[in-house]
C-alpha positions as CSV (number, residue, x, y, z in Angstrom):
1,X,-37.2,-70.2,53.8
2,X,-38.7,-71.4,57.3
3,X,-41.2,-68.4,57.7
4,X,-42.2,-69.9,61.0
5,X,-38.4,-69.9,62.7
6,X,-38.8,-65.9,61.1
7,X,-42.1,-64.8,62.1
8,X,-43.0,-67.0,65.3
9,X,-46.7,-65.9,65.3
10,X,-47.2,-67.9,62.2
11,X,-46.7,-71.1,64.0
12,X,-50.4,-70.6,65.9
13,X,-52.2,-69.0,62.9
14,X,-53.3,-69.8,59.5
15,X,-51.0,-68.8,56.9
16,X,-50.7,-70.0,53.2
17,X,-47.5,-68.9,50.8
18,X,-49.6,-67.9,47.6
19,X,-46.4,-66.7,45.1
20,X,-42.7,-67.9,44.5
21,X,-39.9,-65.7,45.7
22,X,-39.4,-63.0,43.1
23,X,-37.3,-59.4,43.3
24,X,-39.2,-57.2,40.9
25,X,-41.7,-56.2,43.9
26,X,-41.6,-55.4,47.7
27,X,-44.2,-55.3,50.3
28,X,-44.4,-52.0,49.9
29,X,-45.6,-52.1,46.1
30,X,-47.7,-55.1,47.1
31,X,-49.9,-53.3,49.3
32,X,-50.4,-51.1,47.1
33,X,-51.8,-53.2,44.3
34,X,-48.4,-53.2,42.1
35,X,-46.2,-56.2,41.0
36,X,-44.2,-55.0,38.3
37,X,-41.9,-52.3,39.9
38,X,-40.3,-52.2,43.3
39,X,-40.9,-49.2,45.6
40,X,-38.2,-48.1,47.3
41,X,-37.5,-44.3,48.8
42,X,-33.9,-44.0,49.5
43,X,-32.6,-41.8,45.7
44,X,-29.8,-44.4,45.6
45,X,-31.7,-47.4,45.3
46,X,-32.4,-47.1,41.6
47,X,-36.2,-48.0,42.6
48,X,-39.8,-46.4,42.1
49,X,-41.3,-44.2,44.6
50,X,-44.3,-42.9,43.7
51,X,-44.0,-39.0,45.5
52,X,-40.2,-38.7,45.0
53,X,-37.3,-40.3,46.6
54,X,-36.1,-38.9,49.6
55,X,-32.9,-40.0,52.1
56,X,-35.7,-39.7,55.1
57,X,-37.5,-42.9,56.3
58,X,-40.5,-42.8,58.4
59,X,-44.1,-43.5,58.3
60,X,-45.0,-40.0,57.1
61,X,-43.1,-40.6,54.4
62,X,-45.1,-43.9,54.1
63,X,-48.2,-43.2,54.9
64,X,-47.5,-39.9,51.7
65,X,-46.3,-42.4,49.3
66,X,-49.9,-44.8,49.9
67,X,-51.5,-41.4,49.8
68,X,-50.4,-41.0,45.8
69,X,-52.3,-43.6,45.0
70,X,-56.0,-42.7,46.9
71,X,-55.0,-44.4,50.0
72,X,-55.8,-42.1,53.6
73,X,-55.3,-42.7,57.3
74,X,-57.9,-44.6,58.9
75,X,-58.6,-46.0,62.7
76,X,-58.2,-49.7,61.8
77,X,-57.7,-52.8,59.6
78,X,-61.0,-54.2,59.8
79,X,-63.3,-55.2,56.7
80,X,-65.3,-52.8,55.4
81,X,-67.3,-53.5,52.4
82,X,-66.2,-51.5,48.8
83,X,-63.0,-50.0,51.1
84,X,-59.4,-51.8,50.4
85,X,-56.9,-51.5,53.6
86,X,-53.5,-51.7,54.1
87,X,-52.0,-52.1,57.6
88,X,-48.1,-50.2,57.9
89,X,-45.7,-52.1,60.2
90,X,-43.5,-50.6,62.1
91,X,-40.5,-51.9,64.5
92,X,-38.6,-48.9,66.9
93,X,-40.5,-46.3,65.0
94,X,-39.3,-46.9,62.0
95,X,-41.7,-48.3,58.7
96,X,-40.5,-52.2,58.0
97,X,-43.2,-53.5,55.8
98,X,-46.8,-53.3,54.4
99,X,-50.0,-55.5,54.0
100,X,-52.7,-55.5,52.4
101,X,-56.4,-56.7,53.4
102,X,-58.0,-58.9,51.3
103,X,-61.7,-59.4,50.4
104,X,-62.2,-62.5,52.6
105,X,-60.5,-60.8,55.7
106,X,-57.0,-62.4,55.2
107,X,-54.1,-60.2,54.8
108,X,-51.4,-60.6,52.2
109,X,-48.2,-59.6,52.4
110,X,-44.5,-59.9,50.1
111,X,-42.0,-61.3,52.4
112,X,-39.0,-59.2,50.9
113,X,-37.6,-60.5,48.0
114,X,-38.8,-64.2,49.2
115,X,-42.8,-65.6,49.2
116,X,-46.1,-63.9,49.1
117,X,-48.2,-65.1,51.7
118,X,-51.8,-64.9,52.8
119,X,-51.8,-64.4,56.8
120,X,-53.4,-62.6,60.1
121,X,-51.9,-59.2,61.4
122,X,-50.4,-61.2,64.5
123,X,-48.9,-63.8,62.4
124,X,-46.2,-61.9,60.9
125,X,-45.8,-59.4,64.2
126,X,-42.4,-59.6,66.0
127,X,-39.0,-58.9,65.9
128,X,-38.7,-59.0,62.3
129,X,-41.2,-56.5,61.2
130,X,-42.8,-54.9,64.4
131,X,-46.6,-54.4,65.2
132,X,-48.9,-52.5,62.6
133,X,-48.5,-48.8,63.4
134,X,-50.7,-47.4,60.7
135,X,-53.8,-48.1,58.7
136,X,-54.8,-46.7,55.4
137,X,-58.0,-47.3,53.2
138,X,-58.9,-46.0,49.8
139,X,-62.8,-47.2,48.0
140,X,-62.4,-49.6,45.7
C-alpha cells in the first residue's frame, strides 16, 4: 500500500506504520482501545457496535457509540495529562474514520483493513478521509 499516493499530507509529516494489515479491527474499534472485534453500525454487516446497530450513519451516531465506552465531546485534540482523545473524521458530513491520541502527542490510526500507523491530524486529512469534525475524551 503507498499511504503517501493515498493520504498526500503524509508526504510532509512524520508518520511510522506500527502493525501489519489485519481485518479483525477498524479505525473505529481502534480508537477506541479494541483490536479483537470490528465495529461496524450498519445491522447487515455482521459486526459489533457497541449501542446497537442502526441503518443511520452520522457522527451522532459516532460520537453515541464512543460515548458507550466513557468517551464525551470535547473542544479539541490536544494533550492533556490523565485524558485519552480521539479525533472523528469526517468527509461531506459524513463519519469516515477515527484516531486516537497517544501519550507522546502522536496520533494512531487503523487504515481500514490495511496498516496501523502512528501520524499527525494533517497527515492523514484529505480526500480520503476528510478533516477531523469531532473530538472526544474520556480520563484514563
Amino acid at each position: 500500500m503507498d499511504l503517501e499516493s493515498i493520504f498526500p499530507g503524509l508526504a510532509n509529516t512524520p508518520f511510522q506504520i506500527t502493525s501489519p494489515s489485519t481485518t479483525v479491527y477498524n479505525c473505529f474499534a481502534w480508537a477506541a482501545g479494541e483490536s479483537h472485534r470490528w465495529w461496524e453500525a450498519h445491522p447487515d454487516a455482521g459486526h459489533y457496535w457497541p449501542n446497537g446497530h442502526t441503518p443511520d450513519w452520522s457522527i451522532d451516531v459516532v460520537i453515541a457509540a464512543f460515548s458507550t465506552v466513557g468517551f464525551a465531546v470535547c473542544s479539541n485534540g490536544d494533550p492533556e495529562s490523565g485524558v485519552e482523545k480521539i479525533a472523528i473524521y469526517c468527509r461531506d458530513g459524513e463519519p469516515t474514520h477515527a484516531a486516537r491520541l497517544k501519550a507522546d502527542g502522536t496520533w494512531t490510526s487503523k487504515l481500514g483493513v490495511d496498516v496501523d500507523i502512528e501520524h499527525t491530524l494533517d497527515g492523514i486529512s484529505g480526500d480520503e478521509y476528510g478533516i477531523p469534525t469531532a473530538y472526544m475524551s474520556r480520563v484514563v
